[in-house]
N, C-alpha and C positions, 0 to 999 in steps of 0.2 A: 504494500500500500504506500511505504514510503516512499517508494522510486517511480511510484504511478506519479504522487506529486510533486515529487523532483523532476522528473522527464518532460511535466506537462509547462510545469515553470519554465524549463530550461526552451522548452519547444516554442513557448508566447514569448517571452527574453528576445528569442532570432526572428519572430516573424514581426515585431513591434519593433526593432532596433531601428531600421532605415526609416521609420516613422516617426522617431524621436526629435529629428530637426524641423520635421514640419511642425512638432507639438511646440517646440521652444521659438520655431519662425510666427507661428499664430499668437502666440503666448502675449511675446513682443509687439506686436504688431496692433492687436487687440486694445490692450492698457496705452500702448503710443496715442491712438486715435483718440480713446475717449478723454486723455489730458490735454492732447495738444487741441481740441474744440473744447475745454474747457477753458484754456487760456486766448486761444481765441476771442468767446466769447468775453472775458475780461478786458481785454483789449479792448474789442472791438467798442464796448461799452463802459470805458473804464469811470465816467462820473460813478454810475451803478454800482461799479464794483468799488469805487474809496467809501459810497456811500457802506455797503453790506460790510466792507471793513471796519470802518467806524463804529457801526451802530446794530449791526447782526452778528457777526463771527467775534470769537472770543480767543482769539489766539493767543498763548499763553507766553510772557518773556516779552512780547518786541511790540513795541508801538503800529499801532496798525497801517501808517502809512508804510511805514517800512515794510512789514507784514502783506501789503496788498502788492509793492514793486515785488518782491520776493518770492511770492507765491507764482505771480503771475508768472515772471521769468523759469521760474522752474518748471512751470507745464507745458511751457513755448520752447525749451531749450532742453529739458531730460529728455522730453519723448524722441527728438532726434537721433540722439543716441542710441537710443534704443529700437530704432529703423535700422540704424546701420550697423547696427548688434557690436557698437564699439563701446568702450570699457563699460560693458553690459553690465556686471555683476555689481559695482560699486554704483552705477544710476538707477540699477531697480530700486536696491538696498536704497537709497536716497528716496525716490520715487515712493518705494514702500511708505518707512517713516514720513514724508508727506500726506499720503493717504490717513495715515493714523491721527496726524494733527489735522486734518480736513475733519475730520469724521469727532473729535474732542471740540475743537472748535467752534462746530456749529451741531448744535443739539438738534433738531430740527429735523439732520438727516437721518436721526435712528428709527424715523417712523414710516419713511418712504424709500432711504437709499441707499439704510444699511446693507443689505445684502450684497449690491450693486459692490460697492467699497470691501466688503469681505472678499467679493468673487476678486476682486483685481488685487489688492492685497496677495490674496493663493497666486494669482499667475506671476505675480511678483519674487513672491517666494524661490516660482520655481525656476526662475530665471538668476535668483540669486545663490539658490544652490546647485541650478544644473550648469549655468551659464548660459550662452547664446548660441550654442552649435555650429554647425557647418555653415549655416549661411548665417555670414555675418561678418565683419571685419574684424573681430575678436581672431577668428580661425582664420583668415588668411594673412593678420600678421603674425598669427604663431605657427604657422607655418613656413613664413617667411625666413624665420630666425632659424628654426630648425635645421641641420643639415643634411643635404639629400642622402636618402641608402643607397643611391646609387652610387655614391661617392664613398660607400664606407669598404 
């Protein structure tokens, strides 16, 4: 019975493996979209947004004007990063912890869009522990450095 479960493991393991960069390419891709129209809209409307810093979101430590350039820029400028699966792991991890002070910050969204923030949170996660896979400029400049076996 053991090596039924072993074998069947080891069997999903080889048929999910070349699967795994599209999981970590969506991953990315997914949380890019919905921050960088997040800051977007900030942007795009930013009285709105000094006002909702001011007087809605509660952000902890930094004065809100500061807090609203800050925010903003972070969800115009991580999700980039994270398209071009460059230094992936340390902009989720950022990325992440913003989502967390999003979600502290404004009470409001534990009634409508905590989930939403949990789900991307998880894709964060796993970007921050799997990395950003094949497709990504993570992996083609460690590749880069690597030196060839055919040279070895």
């Amino acid at each position: 019975m053991l090596y039924l479960i072993k074998d069947t493991d080891t069997l999903f393991s080889r048929l999910l493996a070349p699967l795994t960069p599209l999981l970590l390419l969506f991953t990315r891709l997914w949380v890019a979209w919905v921050f960088f129209n997040s800051g977007m809209i900030k942007y795009q409307s930013w009285d709105s947004t000094l006002y909702l810093f001011e007087y809605e979101y509660q952000v902890p430590l930094l004065p809100w004007r500061i807090a609203a350039y800050l925010g903003t820029a972070t969800e115009l400028i991580v999700p980039v990063f994270l398209v071009l699966g460059l230094l992936t792991r340390p902009m989720a991890l950022l990325l992440f912890v913003f989502n967390i002070i999003a979600v502290v910050s404004y009470p409001l969204l534990w009634e409508k869009g905590f989930f939403d923030h949990q789900l991307w949170g998880m894709m964060l996660l796993v970007n921050v522990f799997w990395g950003a896979g094949l497709v990504s400029l993570d992996h083609l400049s460690g590749q880069a450095r690597r030196p060839s076996r055919l040279l070895e």
